[in-house]
Z-matrix of the N, CA and C atoms (Angstrom, degrees):
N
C 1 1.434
C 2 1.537 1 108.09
N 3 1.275 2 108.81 1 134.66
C 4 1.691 3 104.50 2 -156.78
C 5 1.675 4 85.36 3 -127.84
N 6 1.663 5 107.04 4 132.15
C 7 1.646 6 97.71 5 168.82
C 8 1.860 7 116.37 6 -154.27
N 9 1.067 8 93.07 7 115.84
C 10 1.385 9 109.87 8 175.93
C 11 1.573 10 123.46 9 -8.47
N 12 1.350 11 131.31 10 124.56
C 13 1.368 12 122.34 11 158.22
C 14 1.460 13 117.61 12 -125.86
N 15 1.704 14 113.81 13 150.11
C 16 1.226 15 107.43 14 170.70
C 17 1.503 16 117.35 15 -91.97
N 18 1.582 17 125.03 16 142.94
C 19 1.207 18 104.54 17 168.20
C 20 1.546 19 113.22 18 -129.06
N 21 1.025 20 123.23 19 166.42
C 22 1.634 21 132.76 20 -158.22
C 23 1.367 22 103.18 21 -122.01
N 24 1.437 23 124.84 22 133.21
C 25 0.950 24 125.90 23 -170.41
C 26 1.591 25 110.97 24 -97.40
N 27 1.285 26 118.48 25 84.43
C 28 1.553 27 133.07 26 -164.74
C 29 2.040 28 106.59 27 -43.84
N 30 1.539 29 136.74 28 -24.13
C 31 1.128 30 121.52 29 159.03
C 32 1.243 31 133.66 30 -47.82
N 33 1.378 32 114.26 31 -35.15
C 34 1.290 33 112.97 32 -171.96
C 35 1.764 34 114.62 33 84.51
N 36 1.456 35 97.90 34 -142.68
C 37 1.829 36 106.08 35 -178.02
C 38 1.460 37 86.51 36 -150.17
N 39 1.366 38 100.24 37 131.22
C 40 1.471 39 115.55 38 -165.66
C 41 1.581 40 85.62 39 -107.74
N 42 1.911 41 103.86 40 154.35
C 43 1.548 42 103.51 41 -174.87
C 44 0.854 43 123.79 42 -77.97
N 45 1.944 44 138.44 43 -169.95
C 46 0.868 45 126.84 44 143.86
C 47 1.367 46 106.00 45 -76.34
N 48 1.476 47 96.50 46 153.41
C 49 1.762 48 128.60 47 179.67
C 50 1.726 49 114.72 48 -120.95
N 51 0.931 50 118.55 49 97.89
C 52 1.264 51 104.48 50 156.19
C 53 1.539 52 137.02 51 -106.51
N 54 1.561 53 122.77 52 118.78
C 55 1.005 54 132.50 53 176.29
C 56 1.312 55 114.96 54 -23.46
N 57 1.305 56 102.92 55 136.20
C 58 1.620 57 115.22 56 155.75
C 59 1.642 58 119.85 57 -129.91
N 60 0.939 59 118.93 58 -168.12
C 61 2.222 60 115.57 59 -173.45
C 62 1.776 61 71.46 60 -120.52
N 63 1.888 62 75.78 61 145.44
C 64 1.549 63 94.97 62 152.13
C 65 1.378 64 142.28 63 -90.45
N 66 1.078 65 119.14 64 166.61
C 67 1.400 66 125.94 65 -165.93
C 68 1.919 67 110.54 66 -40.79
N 69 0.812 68 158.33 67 67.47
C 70 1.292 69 163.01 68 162.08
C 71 1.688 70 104.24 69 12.99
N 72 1.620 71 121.81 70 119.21
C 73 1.119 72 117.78 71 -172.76
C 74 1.136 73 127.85 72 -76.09
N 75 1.171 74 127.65 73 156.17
C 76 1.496 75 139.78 74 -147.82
C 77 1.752 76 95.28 75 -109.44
N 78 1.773 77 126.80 76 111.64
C 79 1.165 78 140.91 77 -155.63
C 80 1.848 79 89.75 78 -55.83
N 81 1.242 80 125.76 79 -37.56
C 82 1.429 81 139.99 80 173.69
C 83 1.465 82 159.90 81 -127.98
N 84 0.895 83 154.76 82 140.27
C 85 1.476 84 112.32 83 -176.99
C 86 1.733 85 116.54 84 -120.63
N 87 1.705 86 95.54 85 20.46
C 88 1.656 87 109.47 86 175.83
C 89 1.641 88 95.12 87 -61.77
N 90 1.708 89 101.46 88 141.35
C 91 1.430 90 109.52 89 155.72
C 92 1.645 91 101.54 90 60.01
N 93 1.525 92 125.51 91 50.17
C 94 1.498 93 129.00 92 -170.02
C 95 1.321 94 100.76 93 -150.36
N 96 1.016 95 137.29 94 161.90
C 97 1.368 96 143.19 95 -177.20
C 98 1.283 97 117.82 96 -133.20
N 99 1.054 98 105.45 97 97.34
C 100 2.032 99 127.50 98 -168.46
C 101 1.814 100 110.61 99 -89.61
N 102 1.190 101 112.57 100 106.64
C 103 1.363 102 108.75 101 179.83
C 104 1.189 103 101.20 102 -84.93
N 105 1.343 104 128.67 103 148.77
C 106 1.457 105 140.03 104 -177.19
C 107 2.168 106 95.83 105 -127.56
N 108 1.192 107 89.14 106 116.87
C 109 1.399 108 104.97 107 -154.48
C 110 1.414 109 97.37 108 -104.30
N 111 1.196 110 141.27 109 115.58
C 112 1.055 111 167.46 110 -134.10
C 113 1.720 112 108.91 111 -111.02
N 114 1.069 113 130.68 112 86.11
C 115 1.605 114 116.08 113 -162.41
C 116 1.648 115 110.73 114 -87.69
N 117 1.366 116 111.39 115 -6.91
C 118 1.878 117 111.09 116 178.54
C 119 0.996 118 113.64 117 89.16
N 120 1.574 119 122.54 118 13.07
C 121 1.663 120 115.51 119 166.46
C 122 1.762 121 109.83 120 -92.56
N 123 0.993 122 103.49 121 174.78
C 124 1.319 123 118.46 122 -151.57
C 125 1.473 124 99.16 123 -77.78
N 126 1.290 125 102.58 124 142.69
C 127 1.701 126 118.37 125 -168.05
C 128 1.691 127 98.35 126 48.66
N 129 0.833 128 155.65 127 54.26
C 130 1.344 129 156.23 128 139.29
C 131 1.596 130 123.28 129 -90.13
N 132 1.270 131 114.76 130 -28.04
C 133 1.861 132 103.54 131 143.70
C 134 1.689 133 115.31 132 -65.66
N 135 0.743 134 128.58 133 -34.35
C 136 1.311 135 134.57 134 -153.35
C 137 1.885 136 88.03 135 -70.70
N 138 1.235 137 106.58 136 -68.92
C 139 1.506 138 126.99 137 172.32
C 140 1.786 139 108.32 138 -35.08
N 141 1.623 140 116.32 139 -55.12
C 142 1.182 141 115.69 140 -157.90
C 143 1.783 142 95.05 141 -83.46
N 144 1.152 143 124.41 142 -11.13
C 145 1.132 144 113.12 143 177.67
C 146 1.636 145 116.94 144 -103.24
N 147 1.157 146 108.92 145 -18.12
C 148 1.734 147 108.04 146 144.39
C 149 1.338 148 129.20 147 -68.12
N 150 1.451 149 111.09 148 -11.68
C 151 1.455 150 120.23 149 -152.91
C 152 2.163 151 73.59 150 -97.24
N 153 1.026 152 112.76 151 -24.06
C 154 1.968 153 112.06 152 -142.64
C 155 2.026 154 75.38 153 -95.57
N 156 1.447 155 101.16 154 -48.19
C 157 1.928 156 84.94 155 172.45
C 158 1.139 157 135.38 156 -78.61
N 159 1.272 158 119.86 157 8.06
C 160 1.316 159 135.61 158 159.23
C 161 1.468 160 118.81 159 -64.98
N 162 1.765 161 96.13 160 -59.08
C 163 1.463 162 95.17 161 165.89
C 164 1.351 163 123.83 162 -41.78
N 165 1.536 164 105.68 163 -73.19
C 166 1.799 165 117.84 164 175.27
C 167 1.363 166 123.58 165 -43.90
N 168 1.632 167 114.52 166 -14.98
C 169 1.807 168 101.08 167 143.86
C 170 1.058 169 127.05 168 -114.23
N 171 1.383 170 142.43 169 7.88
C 172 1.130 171 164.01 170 164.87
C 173 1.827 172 111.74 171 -63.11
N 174 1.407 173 78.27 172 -93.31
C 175 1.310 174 118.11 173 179.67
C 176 1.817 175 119.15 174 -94.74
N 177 1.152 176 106.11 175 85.77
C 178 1.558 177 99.09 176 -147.83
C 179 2.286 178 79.92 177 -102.18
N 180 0.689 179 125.90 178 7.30
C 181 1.085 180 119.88 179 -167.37
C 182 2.067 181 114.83 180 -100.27
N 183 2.093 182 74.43 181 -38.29
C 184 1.703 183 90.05 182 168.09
C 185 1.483 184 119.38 183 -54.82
N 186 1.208 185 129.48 184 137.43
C 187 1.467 186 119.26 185 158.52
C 188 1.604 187 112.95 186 -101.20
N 189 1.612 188 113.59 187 140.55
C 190 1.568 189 101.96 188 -166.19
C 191 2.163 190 65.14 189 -142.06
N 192 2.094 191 68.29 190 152.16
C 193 1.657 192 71.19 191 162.98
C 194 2.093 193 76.86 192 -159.73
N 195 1.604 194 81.14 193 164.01
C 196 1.812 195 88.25 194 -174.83
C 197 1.377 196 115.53 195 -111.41
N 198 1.410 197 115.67 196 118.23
C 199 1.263 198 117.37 197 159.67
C 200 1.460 199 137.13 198 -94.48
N 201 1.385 200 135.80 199 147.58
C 202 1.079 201 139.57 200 169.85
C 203 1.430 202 140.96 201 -100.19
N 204 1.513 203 153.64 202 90.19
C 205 1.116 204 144.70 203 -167.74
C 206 1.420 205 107.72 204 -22.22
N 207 1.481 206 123.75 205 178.63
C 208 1.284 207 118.42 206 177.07
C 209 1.974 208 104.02 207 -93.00
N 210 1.131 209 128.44 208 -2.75
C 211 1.200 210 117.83 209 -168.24
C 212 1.703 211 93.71 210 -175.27
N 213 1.312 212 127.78 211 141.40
C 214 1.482 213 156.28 212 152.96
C 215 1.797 214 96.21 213 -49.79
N 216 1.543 215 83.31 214 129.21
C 217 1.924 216 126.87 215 178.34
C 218 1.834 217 93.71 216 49.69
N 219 1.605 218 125.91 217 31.97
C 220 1.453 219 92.19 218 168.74
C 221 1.778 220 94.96 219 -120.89
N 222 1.040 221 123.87 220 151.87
C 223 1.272 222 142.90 221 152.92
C 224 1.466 223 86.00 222 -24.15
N 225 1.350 224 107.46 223 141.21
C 226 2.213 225 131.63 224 171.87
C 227 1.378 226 111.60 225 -125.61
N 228 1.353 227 121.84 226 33.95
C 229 1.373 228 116.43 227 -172.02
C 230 1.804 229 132.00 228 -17.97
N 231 1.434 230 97.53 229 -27.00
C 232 1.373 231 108.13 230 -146.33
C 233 1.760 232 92.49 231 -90.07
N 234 2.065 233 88.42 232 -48.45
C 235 1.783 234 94.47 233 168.05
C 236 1.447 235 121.54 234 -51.19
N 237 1.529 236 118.19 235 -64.01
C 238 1.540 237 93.93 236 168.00
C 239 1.615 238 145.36 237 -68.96
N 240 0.840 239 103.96 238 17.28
C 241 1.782 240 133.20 239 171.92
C 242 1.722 241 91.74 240 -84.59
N 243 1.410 242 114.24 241 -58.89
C 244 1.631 243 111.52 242 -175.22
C 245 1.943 244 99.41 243 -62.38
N 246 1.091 245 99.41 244 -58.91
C 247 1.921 246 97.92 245 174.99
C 248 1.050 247 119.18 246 -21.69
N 249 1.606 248 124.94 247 -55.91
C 250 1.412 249 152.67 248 -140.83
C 251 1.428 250 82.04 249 -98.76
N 252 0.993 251 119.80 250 -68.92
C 253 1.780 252 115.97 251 -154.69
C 254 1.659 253 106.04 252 -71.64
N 255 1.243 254 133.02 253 -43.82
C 256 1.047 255 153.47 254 -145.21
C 257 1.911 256 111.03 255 -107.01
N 258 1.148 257 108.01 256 -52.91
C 259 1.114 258 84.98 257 -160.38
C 260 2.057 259 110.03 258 -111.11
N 261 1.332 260 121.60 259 177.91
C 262 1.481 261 92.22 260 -165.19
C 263 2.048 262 79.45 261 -111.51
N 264 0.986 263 126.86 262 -2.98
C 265 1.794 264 116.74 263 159.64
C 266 1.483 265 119.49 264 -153.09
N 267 1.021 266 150.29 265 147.35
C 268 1.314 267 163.39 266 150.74
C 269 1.237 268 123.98 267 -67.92
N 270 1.011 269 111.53 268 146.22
C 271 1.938 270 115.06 269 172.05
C 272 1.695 271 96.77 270 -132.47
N 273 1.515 272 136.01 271 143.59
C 274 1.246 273 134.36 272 -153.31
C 275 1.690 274 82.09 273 -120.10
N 276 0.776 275 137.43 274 141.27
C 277 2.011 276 123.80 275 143.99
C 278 1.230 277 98.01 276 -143.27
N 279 2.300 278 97.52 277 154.33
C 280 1.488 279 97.01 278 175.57
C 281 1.675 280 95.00 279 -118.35
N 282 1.277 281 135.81 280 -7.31
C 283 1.443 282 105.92 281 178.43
C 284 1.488 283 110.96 282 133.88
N 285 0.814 284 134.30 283 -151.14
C 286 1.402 285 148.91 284 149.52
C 287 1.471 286 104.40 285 -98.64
């Protein structure tokens, strides 16, 4: 008995992407203020706030403080407006 199945190809159609260059590096990050940007995936506070005491014994000179979009996978306009204005580098993380 022979019987038909459908199957679905679970990738999908991935977007277009177009490249861009990254941010051009910063000769230092003594005496700079690095936001560590918090994206809302899971265990990713946990991370950004080990990531923020790392600095503070490391790098005790850096100032990092962490921000968060207002909500998970939407555009934060307002947060990266604070990035842009505020801070002199970013660090992005999503978590485990």
């Amino acid at each position: 008995m022979s019987r038909l199945i459908q199957v679905h190809d679970p990738r999908g159609y991935a977007p277009k992407v177009s490249a861009k260059r990254l941010a051009p590096r910063l000769p230092t990050l003594e005496g700079k203020l690095v936001h560590l940007v918090d994206c809302l995936f899971d265990n990713s506070e946990v991370f950004m706030q080990q990531l923020q005491a790392w600095f503070r014994e490391h790098m005790p000179s850096v100032r990092t403080e962490i921000v968060k979009p207002r909500e998970s996978w939407v555009d934060d306009p307002d947060m990266r407006a604070k990035v842009v204005r505020e801070a002199d580098a970013a660090v992005f993380a999503v978590g485990l």
